[in-house]
N, C-alpha and C positions, 0 to 999 in steps of 0.2 A: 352190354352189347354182345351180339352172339360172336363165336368164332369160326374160322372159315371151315372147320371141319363141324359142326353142329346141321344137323339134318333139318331143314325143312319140308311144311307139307304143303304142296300148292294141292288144291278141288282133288284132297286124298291119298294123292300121290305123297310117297314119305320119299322123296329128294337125301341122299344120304349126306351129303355135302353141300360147301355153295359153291363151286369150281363144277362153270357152264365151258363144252367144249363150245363154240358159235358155230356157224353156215359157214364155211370158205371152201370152193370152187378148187377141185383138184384136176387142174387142168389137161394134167397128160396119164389122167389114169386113161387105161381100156377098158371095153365092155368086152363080153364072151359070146362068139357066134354071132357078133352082130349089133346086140343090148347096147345101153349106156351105160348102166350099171354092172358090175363084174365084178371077180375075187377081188380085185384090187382094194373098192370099194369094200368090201366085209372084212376083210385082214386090216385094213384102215381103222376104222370106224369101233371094230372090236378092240384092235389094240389101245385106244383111248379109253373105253369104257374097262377094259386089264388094269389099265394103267390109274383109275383110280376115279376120275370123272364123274361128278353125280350126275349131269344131265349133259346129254350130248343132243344138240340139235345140228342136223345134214344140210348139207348142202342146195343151194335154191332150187325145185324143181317148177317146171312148168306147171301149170294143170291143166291145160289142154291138152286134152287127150284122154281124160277121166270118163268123159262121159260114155264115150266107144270103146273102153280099154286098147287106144294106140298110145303111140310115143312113149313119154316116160310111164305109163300107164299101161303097155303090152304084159302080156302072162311072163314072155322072159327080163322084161326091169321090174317087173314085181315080186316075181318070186326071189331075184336077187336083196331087197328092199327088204320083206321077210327075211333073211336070214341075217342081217342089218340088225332089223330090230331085236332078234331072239340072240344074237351076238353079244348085245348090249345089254340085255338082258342077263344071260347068264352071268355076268362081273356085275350085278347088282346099280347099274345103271338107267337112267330113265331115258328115253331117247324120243325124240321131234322128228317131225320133219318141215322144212321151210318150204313154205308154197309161194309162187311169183306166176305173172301173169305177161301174158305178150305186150309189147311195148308199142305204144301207139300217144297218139294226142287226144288226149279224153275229152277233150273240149267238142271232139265234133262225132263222137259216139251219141248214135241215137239209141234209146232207152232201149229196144228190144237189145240193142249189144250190151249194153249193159248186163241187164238181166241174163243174157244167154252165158255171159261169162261172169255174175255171179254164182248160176248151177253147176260150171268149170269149179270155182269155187268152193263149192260146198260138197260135189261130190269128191273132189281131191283128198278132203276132210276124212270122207265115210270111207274111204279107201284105205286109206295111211290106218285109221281107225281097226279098220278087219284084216289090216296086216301087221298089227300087233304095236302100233307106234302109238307112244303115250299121249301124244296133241299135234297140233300143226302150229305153227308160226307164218302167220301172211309177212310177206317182205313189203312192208306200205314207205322203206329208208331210200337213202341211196341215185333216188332222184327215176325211178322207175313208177312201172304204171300207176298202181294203190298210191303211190308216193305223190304223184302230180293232183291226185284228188284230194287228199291231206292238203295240199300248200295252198294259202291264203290268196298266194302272189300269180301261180300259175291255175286252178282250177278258175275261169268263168262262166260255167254254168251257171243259169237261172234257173232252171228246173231242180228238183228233191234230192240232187246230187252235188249241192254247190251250196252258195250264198251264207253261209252259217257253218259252225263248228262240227255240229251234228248232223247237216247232212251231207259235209265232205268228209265224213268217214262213212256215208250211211253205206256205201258199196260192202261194206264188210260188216257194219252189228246188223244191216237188213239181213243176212241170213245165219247168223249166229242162232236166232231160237231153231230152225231149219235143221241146222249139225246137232246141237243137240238131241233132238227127237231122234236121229238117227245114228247115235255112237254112243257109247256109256259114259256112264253116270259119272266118271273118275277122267274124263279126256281132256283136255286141255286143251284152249281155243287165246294164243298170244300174239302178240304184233312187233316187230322190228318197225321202229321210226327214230325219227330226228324232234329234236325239242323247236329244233326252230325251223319254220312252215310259214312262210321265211322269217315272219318275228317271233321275238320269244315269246311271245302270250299263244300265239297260234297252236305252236305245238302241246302248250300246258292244256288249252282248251278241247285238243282233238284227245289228247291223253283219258283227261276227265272224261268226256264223250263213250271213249271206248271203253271206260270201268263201266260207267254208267249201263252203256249195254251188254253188260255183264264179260265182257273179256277179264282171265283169271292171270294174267301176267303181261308187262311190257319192257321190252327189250331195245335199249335206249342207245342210235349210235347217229346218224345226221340224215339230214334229209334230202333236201333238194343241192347244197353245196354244203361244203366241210366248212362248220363254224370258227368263226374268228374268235378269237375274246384268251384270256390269261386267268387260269386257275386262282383264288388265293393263295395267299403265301403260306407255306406247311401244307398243302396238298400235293401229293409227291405223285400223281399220276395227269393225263392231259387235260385239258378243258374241256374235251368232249365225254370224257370220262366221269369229269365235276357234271356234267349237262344230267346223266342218270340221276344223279341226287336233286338237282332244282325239277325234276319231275316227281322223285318220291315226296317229296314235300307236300306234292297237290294230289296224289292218287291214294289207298291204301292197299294197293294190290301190289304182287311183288315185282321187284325192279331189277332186271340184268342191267351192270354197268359193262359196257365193251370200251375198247381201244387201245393199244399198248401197251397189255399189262401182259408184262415178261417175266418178270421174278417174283418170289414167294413176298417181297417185303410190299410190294404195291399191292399184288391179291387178300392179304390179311390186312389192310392197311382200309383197301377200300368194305368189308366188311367189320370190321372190328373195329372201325369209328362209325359204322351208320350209315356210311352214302349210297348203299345198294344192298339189297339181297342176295344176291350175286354175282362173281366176277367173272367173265367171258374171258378165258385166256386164248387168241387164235395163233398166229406164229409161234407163239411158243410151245404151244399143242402140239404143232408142226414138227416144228424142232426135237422136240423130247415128247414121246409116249405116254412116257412112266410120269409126268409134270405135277397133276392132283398127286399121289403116290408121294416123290419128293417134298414136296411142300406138305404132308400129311404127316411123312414120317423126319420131317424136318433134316432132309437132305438135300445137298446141293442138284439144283437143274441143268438140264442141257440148253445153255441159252440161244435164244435166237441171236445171230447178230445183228439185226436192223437192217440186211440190204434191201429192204423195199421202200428206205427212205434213200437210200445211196442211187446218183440218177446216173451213173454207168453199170451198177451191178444188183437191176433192179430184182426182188425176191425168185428166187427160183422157181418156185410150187406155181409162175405164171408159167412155167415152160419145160423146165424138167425135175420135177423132186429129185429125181437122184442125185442132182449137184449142189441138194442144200448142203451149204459148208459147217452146219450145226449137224447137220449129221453124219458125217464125213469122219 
């Protein structure tokens, strides 16, 4: 079995590690003159990839707005975004970015919206692309838009975007050949979902779907609600965390496991028996920097303490980082 410091290559890319920083939403950064993106955001993002990180993927961005260069897509949130990516770059890190789409009821989107916000879609892609980011991540988890088309339970479409496996993903491999043509040969095209869509087969089958059309990674955390079920016994991380591995089973392409993994003994634990490619560390990221680093050089972390499971002192990074008590 590999170890959590052994590099892999996803379509080229040599990954130096398998410690994934995830997507989480830093909610009281500022932008500069205006943007959404700002120092904040590049002092961030590079201190993760300092700190040791093989692959950092960002936080959700819209993609509306790709196609006029407004909103997250303006000259001043991109050139911030550049220097994001060339940050993470320089400490030898691979870095994402996650794309999300406006949230509506897909059920009663006629085909031209469709389409109009699949080319949102695809030019989000060619952007992230020419501004030096290794791939994108469509956010299809979480019970959001891509997400409502994935579920078995919620998408009722009769038309080429419903009814079947493959064509309630098809909103996203339909333009996968698309990004290709127009990004390099080494970019990376992965998905955030849930295994259950609402039943367990569902998600296995949309998984397969999205290899099949050629997507070169999948990033495994819930879908439309947070899974119920109990890990086996000797699996010392969550069930939803066990949910990555009953996916790697069915796909061959590589698998981020996410979900509360806090310290160095779960992050090697879920690599170093096989249940994923990668381990998504998010709060603890938060918490401690330097996180891949410690666990590399097999030193103790700065732990998260779990206040976002505590319902009077729910995590800070929803409202002021600076009062996270982990880093205090």
């Amino acid at each position: 079995m590999p170890k959590i410091t052994d590099e892999i290559i996803v379509r080229g890319n040599r990954i130096k590690n398998r410690i994934v920083m995830p997507p989480m939403y830093t909610f009281s950064f500022k932008g500069d003159s205006g943007s959404f993106f700002g120092r904040q955001h590049i002092k961030h993002y590079t201190a993760r990839a300092q700190g040791g990180a093989g692959l950092i993927i960002l936080q959700s961005a819209r993609v509306h707005g790709s196609m006029n260069s407004t909103k997250l897509w303006s000259a001043d949130n991109t050139s911030v975004l550049k220097q994001i990516a060339d940050g993470c770059h320089a400490y030898g890190a691979k870095v994402m970015m996650q794309l999300s789409c406006n949230d509506t009821d897909i059920n009663l989107l006629s085909i031209d919206v469709i389409k109009q916000t699949q080319q949102e879609m695809k030019q989000a892609a060619v952007v992230a692309c020419s501004l030096g980011f290794d791939g994108v991540e469509y956010h299809c988890a979480h019970g959001y838009f891509l997400c409502k088309f994935f579920d078995a339970d919620y998408n009722k479409r009769e038309d080429a975007y419903g009814k079947n496996a493959e064509g309630r993903v098809r909103i996203l491999t339909e333009i996968i050949p698309e990004i290709r043509k127009e990004t390099n040969d080494k970019f990376i095209i992965s998905a955030r979902m849930g295994k259950f869509e609402p039943a367990e087969n569902d998600g296995i089958e949309a998984a397969k779907a999205l290899e099949k059309a050629g997507l070169d990674m999948l990033h495994i955390s819930w879908g439309m609600k947070m899974p119920k079920g109990q890990a086996p016994d000797g699996f010392i991380c969550s069930y939803m965390t066990y949910n990555a591995y009953e996916i790697k089973k069915e796909v061959s392409i590589p698998i981020i496991a996410v979900n509360e993994i806090r310290t160095a003994e779960q992050a090697k634990f879920i690599i170093e028996n096989g249940y994923a490619d990668f381990a998504a560390v998010g709060r603890g990221m938060l918490a401690d920097a330097e996180f891949a680093n410690h666990i590399i050089n097999n030193e103790p972390v700065n732990k998260c303490f779990g206040c976002y499971e505590n319902i009077v002192n729910k995590c800070s990074w929803f409202t002021d980082h600076t009062k996270c008590p982990a880093r205090n």
